[in-house]
N, C-alpha and C positions, 0 to 999 in steps of 0.2 A: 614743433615738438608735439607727439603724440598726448591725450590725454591719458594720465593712470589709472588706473582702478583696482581698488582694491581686493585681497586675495577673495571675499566671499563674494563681492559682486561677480568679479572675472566668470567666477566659478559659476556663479547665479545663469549668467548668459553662455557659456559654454554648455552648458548641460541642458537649457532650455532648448539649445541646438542642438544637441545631440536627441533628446529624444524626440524631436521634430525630426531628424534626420532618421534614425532609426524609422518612424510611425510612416515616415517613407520610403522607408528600406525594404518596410515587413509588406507594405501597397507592394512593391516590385518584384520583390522574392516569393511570395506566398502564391500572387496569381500566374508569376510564372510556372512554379513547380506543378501548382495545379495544371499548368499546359503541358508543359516537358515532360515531366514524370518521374519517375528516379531514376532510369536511362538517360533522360534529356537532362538534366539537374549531372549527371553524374560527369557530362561534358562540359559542361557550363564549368563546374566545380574541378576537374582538370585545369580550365587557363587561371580560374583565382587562386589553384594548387601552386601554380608555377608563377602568377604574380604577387599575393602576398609577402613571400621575400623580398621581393624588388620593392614593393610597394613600403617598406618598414625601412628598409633603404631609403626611398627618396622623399617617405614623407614624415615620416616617425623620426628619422636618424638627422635629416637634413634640418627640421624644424626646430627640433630638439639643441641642435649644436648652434643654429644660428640666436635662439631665443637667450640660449647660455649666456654667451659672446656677448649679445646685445644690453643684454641685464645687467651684466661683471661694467662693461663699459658704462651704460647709464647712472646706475649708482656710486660711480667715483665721477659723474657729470661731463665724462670726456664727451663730447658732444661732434665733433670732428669724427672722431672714429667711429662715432655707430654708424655713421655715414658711409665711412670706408666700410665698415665689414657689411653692411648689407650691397653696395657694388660690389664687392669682392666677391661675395654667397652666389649675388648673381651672376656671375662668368660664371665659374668652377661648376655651378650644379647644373649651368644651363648645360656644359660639356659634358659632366655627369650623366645626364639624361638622354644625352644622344647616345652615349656609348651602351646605356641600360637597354634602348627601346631597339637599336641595332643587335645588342646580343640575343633579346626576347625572338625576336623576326629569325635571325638566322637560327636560334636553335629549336627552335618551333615543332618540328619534322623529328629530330632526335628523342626532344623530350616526351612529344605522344605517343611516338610508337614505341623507345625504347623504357623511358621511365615509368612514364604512365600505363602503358601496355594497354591504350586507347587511341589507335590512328585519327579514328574520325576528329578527334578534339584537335586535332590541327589547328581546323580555322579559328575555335574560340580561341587557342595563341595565339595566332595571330593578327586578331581584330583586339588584343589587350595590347601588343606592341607600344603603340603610341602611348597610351597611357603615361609610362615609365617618362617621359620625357615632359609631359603636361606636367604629372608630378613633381617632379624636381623644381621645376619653376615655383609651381604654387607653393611648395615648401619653405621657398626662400622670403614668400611675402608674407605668409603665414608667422614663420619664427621673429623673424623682424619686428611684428606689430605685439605676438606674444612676448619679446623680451623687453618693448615698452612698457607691458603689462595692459593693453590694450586688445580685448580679444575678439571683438566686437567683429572687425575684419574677419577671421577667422571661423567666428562663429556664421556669419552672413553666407560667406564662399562655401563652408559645407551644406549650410542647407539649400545653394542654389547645385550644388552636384546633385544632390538628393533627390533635387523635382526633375533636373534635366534626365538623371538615371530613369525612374520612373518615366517618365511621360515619352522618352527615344527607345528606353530598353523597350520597351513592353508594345512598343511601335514598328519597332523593326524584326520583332520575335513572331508577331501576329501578323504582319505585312508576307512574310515568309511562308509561314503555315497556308496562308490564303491565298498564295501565287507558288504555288507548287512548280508549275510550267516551268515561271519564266527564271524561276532561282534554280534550276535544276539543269537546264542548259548550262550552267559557268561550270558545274564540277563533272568528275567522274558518275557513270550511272548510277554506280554499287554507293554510294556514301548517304547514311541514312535522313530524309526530312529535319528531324529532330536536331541533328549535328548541327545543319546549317541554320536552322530556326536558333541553337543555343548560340551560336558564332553570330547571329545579328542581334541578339540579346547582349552579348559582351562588346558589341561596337556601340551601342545605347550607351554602356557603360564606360568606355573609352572617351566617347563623345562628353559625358559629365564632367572627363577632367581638364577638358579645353573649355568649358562652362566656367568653371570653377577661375582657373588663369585669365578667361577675358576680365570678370569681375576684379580682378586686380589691377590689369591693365588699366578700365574705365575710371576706378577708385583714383588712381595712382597722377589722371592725368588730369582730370577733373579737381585734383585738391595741390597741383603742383604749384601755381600761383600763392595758395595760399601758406604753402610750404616756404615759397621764397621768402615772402615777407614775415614771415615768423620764425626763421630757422634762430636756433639756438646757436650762441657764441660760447667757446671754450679757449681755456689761456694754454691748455694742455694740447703739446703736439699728438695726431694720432701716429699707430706704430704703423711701420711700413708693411706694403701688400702683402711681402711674403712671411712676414713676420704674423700678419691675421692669417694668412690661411694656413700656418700651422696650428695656431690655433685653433680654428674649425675641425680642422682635421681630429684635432687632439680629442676633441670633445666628438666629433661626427663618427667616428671609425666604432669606438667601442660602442657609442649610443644605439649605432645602426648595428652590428654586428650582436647588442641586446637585442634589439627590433629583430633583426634576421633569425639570430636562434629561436626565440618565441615563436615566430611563424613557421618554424621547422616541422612544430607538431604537426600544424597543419600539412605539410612535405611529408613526413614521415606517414601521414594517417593514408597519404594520395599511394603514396610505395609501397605501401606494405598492407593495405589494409583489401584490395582486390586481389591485389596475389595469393593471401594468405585464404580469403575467399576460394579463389579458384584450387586452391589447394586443399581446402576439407570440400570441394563437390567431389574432387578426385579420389579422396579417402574415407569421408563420414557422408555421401549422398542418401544413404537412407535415413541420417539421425537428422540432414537439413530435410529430407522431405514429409517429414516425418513431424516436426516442428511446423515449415513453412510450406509444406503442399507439393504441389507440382510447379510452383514458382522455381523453387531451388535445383530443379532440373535445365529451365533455361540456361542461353551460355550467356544472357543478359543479366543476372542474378549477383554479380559481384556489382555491374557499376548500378543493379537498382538498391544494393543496400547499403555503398557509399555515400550512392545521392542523397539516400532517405536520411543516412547521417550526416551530412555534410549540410544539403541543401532543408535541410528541416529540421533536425538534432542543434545542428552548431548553430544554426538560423537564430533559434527561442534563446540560445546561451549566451550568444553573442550583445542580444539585446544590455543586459543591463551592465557588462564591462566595457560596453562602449560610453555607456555613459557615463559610471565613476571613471573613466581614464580623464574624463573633462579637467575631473580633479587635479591629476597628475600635470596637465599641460598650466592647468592656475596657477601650482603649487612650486614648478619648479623655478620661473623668475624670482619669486619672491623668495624662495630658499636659495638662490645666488645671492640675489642685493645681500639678505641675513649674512651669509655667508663672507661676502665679500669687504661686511662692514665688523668681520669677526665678532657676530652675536649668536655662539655656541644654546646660550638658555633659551635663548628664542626659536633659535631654528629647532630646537627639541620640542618646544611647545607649538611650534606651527606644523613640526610632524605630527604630533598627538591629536590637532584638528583634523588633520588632512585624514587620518586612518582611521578616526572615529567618526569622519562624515562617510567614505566612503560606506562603515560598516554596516551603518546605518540603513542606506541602501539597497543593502547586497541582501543583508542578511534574512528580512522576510521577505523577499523576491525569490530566496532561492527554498526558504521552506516551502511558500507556498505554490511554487511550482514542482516540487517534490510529488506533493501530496493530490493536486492539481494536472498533470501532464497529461494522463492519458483523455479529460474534457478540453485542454489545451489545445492537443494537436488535433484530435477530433472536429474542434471550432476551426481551427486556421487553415485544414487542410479536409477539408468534407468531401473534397471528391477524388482523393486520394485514400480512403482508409485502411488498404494493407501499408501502406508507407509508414502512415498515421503511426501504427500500432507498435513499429521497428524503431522509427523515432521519438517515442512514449519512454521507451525502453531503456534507449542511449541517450536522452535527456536527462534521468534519473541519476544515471553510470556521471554524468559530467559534473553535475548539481556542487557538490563539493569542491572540486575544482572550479567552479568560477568563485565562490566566494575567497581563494585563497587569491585568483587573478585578480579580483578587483581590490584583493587589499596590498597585492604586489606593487600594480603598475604604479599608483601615486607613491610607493616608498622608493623603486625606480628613479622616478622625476626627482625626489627631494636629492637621491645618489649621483644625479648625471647635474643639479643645479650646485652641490656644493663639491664638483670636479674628481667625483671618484666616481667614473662613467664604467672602466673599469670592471668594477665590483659585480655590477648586476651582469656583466656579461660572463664571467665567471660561475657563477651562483645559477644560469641559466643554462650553462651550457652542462653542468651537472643533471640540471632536471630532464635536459631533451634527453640525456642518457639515458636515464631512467624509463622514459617515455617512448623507447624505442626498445631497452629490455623487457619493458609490460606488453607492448605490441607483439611482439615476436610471440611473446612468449603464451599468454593468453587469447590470442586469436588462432591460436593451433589448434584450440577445444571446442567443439560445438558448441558449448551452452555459453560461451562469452563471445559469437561470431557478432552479435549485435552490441554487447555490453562492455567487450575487452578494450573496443578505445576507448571508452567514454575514462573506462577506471583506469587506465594509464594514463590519463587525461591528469584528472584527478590528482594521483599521485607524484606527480609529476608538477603542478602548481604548487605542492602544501609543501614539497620539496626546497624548491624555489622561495617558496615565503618564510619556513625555517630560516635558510640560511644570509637572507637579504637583512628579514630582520636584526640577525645576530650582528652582522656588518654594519650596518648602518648604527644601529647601538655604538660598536667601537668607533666608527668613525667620530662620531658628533660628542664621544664619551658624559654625557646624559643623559639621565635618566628619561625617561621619555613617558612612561606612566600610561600607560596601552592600556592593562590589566582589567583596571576598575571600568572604566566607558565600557569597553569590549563585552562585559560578563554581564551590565545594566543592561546594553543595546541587544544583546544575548537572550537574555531573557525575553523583555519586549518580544522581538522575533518571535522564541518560542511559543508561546501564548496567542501569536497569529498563526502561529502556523496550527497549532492547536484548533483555534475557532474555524477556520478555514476548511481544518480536515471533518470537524463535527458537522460542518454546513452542506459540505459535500454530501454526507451520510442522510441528512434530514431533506435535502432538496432532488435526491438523483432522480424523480420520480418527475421530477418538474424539465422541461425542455433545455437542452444542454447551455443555451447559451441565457437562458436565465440563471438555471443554476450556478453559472461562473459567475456569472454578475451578482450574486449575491454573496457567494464565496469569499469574492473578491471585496466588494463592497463590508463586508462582516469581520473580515480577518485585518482590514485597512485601520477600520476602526478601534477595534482593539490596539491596535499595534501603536496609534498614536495616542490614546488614550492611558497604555504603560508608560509613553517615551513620558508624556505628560504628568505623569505621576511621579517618575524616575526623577524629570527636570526638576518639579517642586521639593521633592526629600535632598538634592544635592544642595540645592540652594540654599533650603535650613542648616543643613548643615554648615556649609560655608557660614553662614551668620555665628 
C-alpha cells in the first residue's frame, strides 16, 4: 500500500516539479524559437495545435478519472478494488491510446493542409503520433499513485519528460539544420529546412513520453516484491470489471471532454487566427504595413505572428498555470476521500485553501509581468526582437486570463473529486464560445491582429471562473469564504506590482537583465513582506 501524503505536502512536491519542469520547458522552447523563428515556431505549434486535445484526453482526462476512482475506493479501505481499477485503467487506455495515436497519423495530411492551411506541418503531426499512445499509459500510473495520494511518482516521471524534451528536442532540431543534405533527400524538394528541423523537434518531444512510461515501467517492477509482501487485505469484495469501467468512464468522459474544451482555445486560436491574418493582408495591407513594415507583405506573416503568439506569448503564460494546476491534481483526491466520507464543511474549507494558495501565486506573477513584458520577452528572446515586440503585446492581452485560469483549474479538480465532472464541462464549453465570438470578431480589425486573441483569451477564462464558482458554491451549499483571503492576497499583489513598476522606472538606464533582476528581486519582497503583515493582523485577530 502506497504511502499518503498529505494535501500541502502532495502539493509541496507537485509544484516543486512542475517549476522544474517548466525552467526546462522554457531551456527547450526559448532556444528553439530563437532557431526556428515565428515561421519555424508557427509549425512546431501546428502539431501541439492538434495534440493538445488528444493530449487532455489522455492525460488530463485519463488521470484525473483513475485518481477519482482510486481515492472513492481507498478511503472506504476496499483495497481489492484499487487493484482491479488500476488493471482495468490499464487495458482500456492502453486501447485508447492506440486508437488516439492511429487517428493522429492518419489525419495528419487533412489537418495541415486543410485545418491549418499549413502543409509543410505535416511531419511535425506526425512525429507527435506516438505521443497519444505513451500518454495514455502514463496516465494510468500517474492517476493511480495520485488517488493514493502519493504524488511523488508523478512528480519524478514529469520532470524526467522534461530533461528527455530538452536534451532530444533540441538534438534533433540542431542535428537537422546542420545536415541539410542528408535530411533533405527523404522529402519533396519544395518543403522548407525549418519544417523538417520543427518535425525533429516534436519527435524529441514524442520521445519524452516513452521516457516518462519507461519510468514507471522500472518503478513498477523494481518495487513488485515488495508490493507482494505488503499488499493490503480487505473483507470487501471489489465490484466487477464492467461495473469499474463504467465508472472510469463516468468520471473520464466529462473530465476529458473539460480537458478537451479548454485546449479548444488553443484549436480555435490554430483556425482562426492565420486565416483571419491572411484576411486583413487582403483588405487592410497598408494599415499592417504601416504598423509592421514590409514584414506584413510577406506571404509568411500569418504563421510569423502565430508563432510569435503561440510559441512566445502563450510560452511566458503558460508558465505559472502550469504550476497552480499542481494544486488542482493535490486537491482533488483529497476533496473525494472528504467527499466520500460526507464532510460537506470541510470540503468547503479545503476549497477555500486550495483558491487562496493558488491566488497567491497568480496574482503578483501576473502584475508583475504586466508591467514587466516588454524587458521579459526582450531577455528571453534577444535574437528574436520583432517577435519580441508582437509577443510583449499579446502577453499583456492574456495577463487577466491566466489569473482567472489558474484559479479555475483547481476549483475543476475539487468538481471532478466530489463527482460533479459534469459541471466544468459545461461552464467551459460556454467560455470556448465566447472565445471564438471574440476571435472572429476582433481579429477582423487591424489594431487587435496582435492583441484580439490574447482578449478573447481573457474573456473567455473570467467567463468560465464566474460560472464554476457559482456551481461549485451550490454544489457543496457552503459557504466557502473566498472574499476576505482573495482581497488580503489582492492587495499584497498590488503593492508588488507597484514596486516592480516604480523599479522599472528608476533602473531602465541600468542593462536589461539587471534591471529585471532588480524588478523582480524588489517587487518579491514587497509582496512577502505584505502577505507577512496580512498573516500577523489575521492572526490577532483570530485571538
Amino acid at each position: 500500500m502506497e504511502q499518503k501524503q498529505s494535501f500541502w505536502r502532495g502539493s509541496a512536491v507537485l509544484i516543486l516539479s512542475a517549476m522544474l519542469t517548466k525552467v526546462l520547458g522554457a531551456c527547450f522552447k526559448i532556444p528553439l524559437t530563437n532557431v526556428l523563428g515565428g515561421t519555424g515556431m508557427g509549425y512546431f505549434s501546428c502539431a501541439y495545435g492538434l495534440f493538445l486535445p488528444v493530449y487532455a484526453l489522455s492525460i488530463t482526462g485519463l488521470s484525473a478519472s483513475v485518481a477519482q476512482t482510486v481515492a472513492h475506493a481507498a478511503a472506504l479501505g476496499n483495497w481489492h478494488e484499487v487493484r482491479r481499477i488500476r488493471w482495468t485503467a490499464r487495458l482500456s487506455c492502453g486501447l485508447l491510446g492506440l486508437v488516439l495515436s492511429a487517428g493522429i497519423f492518419l489525419l495528419a495530411e487533412p489537418f495541415a493542409s486543410g485545418v491549418a492551411a499549413q502543409p509543410y506541418a505535416l511531419f511535425s503531426v506526425l512525429a507527435i503520433a506516438p505521443a497519444a499512445l505513451f500518454g495514455c499509459l502514463t496516465a494510468v500510473e500517474r492517476g493511480y499513485f495520485e488517488g493514493m495520494q502519493n504524488m511523488t511518482p508523478t512528480a519524478v516521471s514529469q520532470a524526467i519528460e522534461a530533461m528527455a524534451k530538452l536534451g532530444l528536442g533540441l538534438f534533433f532540431c540542431q542535428w537537422t539544420l546542420a545536415h541539410p543534405a542528408q535530411v533533405c533527400t527523404l522529402v519533396p524538394a519544395d518543403v522548407p529546412l525549418s519544417a523538417l528541423a520543427a518535425a525533429a523537434a516534436v519527435m524529441g518531444v514524442t520521445l519524452s513520453t516513452v521516457a516518462g512510461y519507461l519510468y514507471f515501467l522500472i518503478r513498477n517492477a523494481c518495487c513488485v516484491h515488495s508490493r507482494r509482501r505488503s499488499t493490503a487485505t480487505s473483507s470487501q469484495k471489489p465490484a466487477p470489471v464492467r461495473q469499474i469501467l463504467r465508472r472510469l468512464m463516468y468520471v473520464m468522459i466529462p473530465v476529458a471532454l473539460g480537458s478537451l474544451v479548454t485546449n479548444l482555445t488553443s484549436l480555435l486560436d490554430l483556425v482562426t487566427m492565420m486565416r483571419s491574418l491572411g484576411r486583413l493582408q487582403f483588405y487592410h495591407m497598408d494599415a499592417l504595413i504601416e504598423r509592421f513594415g514590409e514584414t506584413a507583405a510577406s506571404a509568411d506573416f500569418p504563421a510569423f505572428v502565430y508563432g510569435s503568439f503561440t510559441g512566445m506569448a502563450v510560452t511566458v503564460f503558460n508558465l505559472v498555470p502550469s504550476v497552480t494546476n499542481m494544486l488542482g491534481k493535490s486537491a482533488l483526491p483529497c476533496a473525494a476521500a472528504l467527499w466520500a466520507k460526507g464532510d460537506k464543511t470541510e470540503t468547503a474549507t479545503h476549497t477555500c485553501a486550495v483558491v487562496t494558495a493558488a491566488a497567491a501565486m497568480v496574482l503578483p506573477a501576473a502584475g508583475g509581468l504586466y508591467v514587466l513584458a516588454e524587458p521579459v520577452m526582450e531577455l528571453l528572446y534577444r535574437s528574436r526582437p520583432e517577435e519580441a515586440v508582437i509577443a510583449a503585446q499579446a502577453l499583456r492581452a492574456l495577463l487577466p486570463g491566466m489569473v482567472c485560469l489558474c484559479l479555475t483549474f483547481p476549483l475543476c479538480s475539487i468538481l471532478q473529486g466530489i463527482g460533479k465532472a459534469i459541471v466544468p464541462v459545461e461552464c467551459m464549453l460556454v467560455g470556448v464560445g465566447v472565445k471564438l465570438v471574440g476571435n472572429i470578431t476582433l481579429m477582423r480589425l487591424p489594431q487587435f491582429c496582435v492583441t484580439g486573441a490574447g482578449i478573447s483569451t481573457s474573456i473567455c477564462y473570467a467567463v468560465m471562473l464566474v460560472l464554476i464558482l457559482y456551481s461549485l458554491r451550490h454544489a457543496l451549499d457552503q459557504p466557502m469564504h473566498l472574499v476576505k483571503p482573495l482581497i488580503q492576497t489582492g492587495f499584497a499583489a498590488a503593492l508588488c506590482t507597484a514596486t516592480a513598476y516604480a523599479c522599472r522606472r528608476w533602473t531602465m538606464a541600468y542593462p536589461s537583465a539587471l534591471s529585471l533582476i532588480c524588478c523582480v528581486a524588489a517587487g518579491g519582497a514587497v509582496y512577502l513582506a505584505a502577505l507577512w503583515l496580512v498573516g500577523r493582523k489575521r492572526t490577532r485577530h483570530s485571538k
